[in-house]
C-alpha positions in Angstrom: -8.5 15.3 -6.7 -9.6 14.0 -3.3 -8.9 15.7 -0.3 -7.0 14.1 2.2 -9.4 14.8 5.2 -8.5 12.5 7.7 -5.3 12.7 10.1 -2.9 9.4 9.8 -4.1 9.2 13.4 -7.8 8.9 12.7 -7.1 6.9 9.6 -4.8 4.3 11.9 -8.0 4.2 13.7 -10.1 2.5 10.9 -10.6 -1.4 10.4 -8.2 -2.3 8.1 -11.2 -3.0 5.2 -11.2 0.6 5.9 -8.2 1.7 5.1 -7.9 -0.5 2.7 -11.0 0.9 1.2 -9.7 4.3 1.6 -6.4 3.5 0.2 -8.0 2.2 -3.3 -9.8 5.8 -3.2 -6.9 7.9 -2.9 -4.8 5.8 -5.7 -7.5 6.3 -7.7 -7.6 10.4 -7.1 -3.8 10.6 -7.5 -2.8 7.8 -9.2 -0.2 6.6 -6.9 1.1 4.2 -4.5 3.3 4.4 -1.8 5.6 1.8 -0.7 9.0 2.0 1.2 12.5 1.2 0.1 16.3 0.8 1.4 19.9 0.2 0.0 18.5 -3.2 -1.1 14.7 -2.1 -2.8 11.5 -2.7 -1.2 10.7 -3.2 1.9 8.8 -6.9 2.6 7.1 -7.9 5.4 6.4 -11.6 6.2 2.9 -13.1 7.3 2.9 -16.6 9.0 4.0 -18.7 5.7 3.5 -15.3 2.7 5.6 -12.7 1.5 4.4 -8.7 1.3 5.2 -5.5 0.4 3.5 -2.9 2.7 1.4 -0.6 0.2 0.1 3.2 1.4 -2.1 5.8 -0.1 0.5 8.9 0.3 3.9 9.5 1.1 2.8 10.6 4.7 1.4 7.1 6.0 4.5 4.8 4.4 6.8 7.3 6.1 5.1 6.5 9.8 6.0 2.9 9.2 9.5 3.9 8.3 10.6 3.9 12.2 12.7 1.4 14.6 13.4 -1.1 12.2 12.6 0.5 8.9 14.5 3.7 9.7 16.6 4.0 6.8 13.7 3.3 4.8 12.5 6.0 2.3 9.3 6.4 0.5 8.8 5.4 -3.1 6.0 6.8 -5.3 5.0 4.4 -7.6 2.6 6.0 -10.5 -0.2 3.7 -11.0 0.0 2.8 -14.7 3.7 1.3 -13.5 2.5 -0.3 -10.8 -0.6 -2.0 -12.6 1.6 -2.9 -15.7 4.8 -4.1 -13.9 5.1 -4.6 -10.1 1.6 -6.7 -10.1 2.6 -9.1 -12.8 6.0 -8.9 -11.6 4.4 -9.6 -7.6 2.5 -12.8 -9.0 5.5 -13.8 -10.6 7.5 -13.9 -7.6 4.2 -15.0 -5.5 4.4 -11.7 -2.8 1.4 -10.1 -1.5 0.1 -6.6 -0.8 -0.3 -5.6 2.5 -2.8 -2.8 2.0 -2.1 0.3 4.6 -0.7 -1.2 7.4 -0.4 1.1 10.3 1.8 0.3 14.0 0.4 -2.8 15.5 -2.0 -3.6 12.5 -0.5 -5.2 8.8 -3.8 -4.4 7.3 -6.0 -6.3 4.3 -3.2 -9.0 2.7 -4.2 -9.7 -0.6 -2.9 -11.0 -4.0 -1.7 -8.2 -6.1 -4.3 -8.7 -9.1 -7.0 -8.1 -6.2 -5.6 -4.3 -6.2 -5.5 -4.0 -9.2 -9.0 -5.1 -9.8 -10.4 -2.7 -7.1 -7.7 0.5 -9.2 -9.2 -0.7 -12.6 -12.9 -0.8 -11.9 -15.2 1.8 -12.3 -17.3 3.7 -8.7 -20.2 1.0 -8.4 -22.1 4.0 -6.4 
């Protein structure tokens, strides 16, 4: 298991091909994903013309986002196996996006869900 080291502030910090890099590393180590739901399911986010759903590494960083206008939004913990088996074909289906660790002011990578799962499937290339 990976330690979580870095404060949400330092982490907010980082490029978002940071985070993002940072997020796939933590999945990995707890075989997780964080997103953020209401009354009506996940929360999306819309980029110029494309649909998202904000993704996070831990339960702390999706519950920063859930503020202002996400306030009655609580963190869901997706395990990994669920997320790789039905929200990305599901995501593709319905043509929405991952927003990888978006912090205030920054949405982070976007990218097509198959990418993450790619990146949660393959093996350390260190």
């Amino acid at each position: 298991m990976s330690k979580r080291t870095k404060s949400l502030n330092e982490l907010s910090m980082m490029t978002p091909e940071a985070r993002y890099d940072f997020m796939v590393d933590e999945i990995k180590a707890h075989e997780e994903i964080w997103t953020l739901q209401d009354a009506d399911g996940c929360v999306m986010l819309t980029t110029d013309d494309e649909d998202c759903i904000p993704m996070w590494p831990s339960e702390e960083a999706a519950e920063a986002w859930a503020v202002d206008d996400w306030k009655g939004c609580e963190p869901l913990s997706v395990p990994v196996k669920d997320f790789l088996e039905r929200w990305v074909p599901g995501m593709e289906d319905d043509e929405l996006l991952v927003a990888a660790f978006p912090v205030e002011g920054d949405l982070g990578v976007v990218i097509p869900p198959h990418e993450l799962e790619s990146r949660l499937t393959s093996t350390k290339r260190h």
